[in-house]
C-alpha positions in Angstrom: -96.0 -29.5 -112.9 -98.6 -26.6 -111.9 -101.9 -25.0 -113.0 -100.5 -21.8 -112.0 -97.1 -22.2 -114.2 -99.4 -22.0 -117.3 -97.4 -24.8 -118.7 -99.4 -27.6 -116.8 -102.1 -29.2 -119.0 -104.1 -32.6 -117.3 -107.2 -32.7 -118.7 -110.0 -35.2 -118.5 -108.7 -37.1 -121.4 -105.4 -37.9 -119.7 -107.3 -38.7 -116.6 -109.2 -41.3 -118.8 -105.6 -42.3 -120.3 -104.2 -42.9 -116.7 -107.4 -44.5 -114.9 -110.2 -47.2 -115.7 -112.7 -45.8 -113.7 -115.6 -44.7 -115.9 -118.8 -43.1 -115.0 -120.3 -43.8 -112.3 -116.7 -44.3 -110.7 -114.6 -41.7 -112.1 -114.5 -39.1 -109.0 -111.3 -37.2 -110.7 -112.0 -34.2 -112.7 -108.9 -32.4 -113.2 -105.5 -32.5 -111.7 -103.8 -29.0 -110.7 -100.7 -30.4 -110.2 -98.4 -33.4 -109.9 -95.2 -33.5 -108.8 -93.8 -37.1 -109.9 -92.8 -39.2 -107.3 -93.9 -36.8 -104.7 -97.4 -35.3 -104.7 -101.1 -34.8 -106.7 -103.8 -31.9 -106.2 -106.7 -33.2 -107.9 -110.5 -32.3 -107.8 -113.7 -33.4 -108.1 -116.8 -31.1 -108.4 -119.7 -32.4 -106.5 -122.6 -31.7 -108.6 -126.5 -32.7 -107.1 -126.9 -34.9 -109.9 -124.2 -37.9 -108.5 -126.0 -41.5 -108.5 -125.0 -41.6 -105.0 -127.4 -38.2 -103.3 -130.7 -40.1 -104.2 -130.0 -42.4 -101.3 -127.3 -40.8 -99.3 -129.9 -38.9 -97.8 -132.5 -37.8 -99.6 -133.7 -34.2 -98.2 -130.4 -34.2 -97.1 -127.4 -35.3 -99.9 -124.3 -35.7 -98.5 -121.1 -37.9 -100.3 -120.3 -40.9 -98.3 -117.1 -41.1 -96.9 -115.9 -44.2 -98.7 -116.2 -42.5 -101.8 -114.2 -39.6 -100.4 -111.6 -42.0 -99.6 -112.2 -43.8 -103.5 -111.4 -40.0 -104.6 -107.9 -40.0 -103.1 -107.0 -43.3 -104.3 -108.1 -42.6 -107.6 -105.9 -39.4 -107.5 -103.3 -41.8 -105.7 -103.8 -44.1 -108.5 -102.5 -40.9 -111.2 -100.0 -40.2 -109.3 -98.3 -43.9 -109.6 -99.6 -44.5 -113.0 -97.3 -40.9 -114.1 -94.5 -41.6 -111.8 -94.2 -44.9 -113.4 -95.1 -43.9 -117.1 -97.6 -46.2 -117.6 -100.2 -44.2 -118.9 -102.1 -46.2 -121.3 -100.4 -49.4 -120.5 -103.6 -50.8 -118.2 -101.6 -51.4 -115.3 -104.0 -50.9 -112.0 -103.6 -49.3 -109.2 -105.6 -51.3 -106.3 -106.2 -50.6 -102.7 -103.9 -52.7 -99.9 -105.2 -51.5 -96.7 -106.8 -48.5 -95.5 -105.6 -46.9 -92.1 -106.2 -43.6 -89.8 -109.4 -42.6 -91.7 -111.6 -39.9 -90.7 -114.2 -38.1 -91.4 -114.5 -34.1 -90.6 -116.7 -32.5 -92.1 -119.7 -33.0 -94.7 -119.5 -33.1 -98.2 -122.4 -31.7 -100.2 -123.8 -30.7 -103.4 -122.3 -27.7 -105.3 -118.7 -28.0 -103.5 -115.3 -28.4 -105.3 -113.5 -31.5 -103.3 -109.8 -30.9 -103.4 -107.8 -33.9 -102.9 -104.3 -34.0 -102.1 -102.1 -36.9 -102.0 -98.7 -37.4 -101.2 -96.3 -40.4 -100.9 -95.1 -42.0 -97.8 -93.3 -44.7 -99.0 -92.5 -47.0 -101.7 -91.2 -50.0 -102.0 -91.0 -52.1 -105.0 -94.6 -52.0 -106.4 -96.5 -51.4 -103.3 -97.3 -48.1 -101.7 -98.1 -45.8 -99.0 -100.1 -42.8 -99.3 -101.3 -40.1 -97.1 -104.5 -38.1 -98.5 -106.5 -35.2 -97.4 -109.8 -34.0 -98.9 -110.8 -30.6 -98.4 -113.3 -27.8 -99.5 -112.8 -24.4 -99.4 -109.5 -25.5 -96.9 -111.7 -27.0 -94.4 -110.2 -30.9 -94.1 -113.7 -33.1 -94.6 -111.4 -36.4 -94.7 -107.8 -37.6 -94.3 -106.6 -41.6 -94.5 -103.4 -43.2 -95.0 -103.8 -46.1 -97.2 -101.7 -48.9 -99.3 -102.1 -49.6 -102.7 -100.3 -51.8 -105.3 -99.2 -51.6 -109.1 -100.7 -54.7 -110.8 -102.3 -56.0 -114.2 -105.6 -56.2 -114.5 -107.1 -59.4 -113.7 -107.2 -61.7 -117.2 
C-alpha cells in the first residue's frame, strides 16, 4: 500500500488503533506506506513545541537520539501489529535488543523525520528490524534492533 497509489489511506486514527503510545510518546504521524511483511515509511513532523527541546538544549533544540530510535520502533511496531492483523487487539510490540546504532546527523525543529523500517528476520514472535531515519534524504540515524509480539502486562 502507497501514498502515491491514491488508494493508501493510514491516518492518525489507525495509528492510534495499531499503537498505545499516546502523547507525549506517540512519535508516528502518518504512514506513507506499508508493505505487509516487508516494509513501513512513516513520519514524524518535528515541531518546536516537543516536551523534549526545553531541555535537549535549550538555545539549541535538538531530538535525542533515543527517541529517534523510539520513532522506528514505533513505526516497527505498525508494521508487526498489520502484518499480524492485530490492530485493535492490544497486543504490544516491545524492544529486545538494540544493535549498530548511530547517529548522523542532527534532528531539529521544523523538519519532517522519515523513518523507514524493514524486516530482517522473523521467527515465531520475535523480530529483527533494520531502520533508517532521515530528513530531506540525509540519514540522521540507522539501528538494527529486536523486538517481540506480546500482551500487555496484566
Amino acid at each position: 500500500m502507497s501514498e502515491d497509489s491514491g488508494a493508501f489511506a493510514y491516518d492518525i486514527h489507525k495509528i492510534l488503533k495499531a499503537l498505545p503510545h499516546r502523547y507525549p510518546m506517540l512519535l508516528v504521524d502518518k504512514v506513507r506506506s506499508l508493505e505487509l511483511g516487508e516494509r513501513i515509511h512513516a513520519v514524524k513532523a518535528v515541531s518546536f513545541n516537543e516536551d523534549f527541546f526545553q531541555g535537549h538544549f535549550p538555545g539549541a533544540p535538538i531530538m535525542p537520539g533515543v527517541l529517534q530510535i523510539e520513532a522506528l520502533a514505533q513505526a516497527a511496531g505498525i508494521l508487526g501489529i498489520e502484518t499480524m492483523e492485530l490492530a485493535g487487539t492490544g497486543k504490544l510490540v516491545i524492544f529486545m535488543g538494540i544493535e549498530n546504532a548511530k547517529f548522523r546527523a542532527p534532528v531539529t525543529p521544523g523538519c519532517l523525520l522519515d523513518l523507514h523500517v524493514e524486516f530482517t528476520q522473523k521467527r515465531s514472535r520475535v523480530y529483527k528490524f533494520k531502520g533508517v531515519a532521515s530528513v530531506e534524504g540525509k540519514t540522521t540515524c540507522e539501528v538494527e534492533f529486536t523486538a517481540m509480539m506480546t500482551d500487555p502486562p496484566a
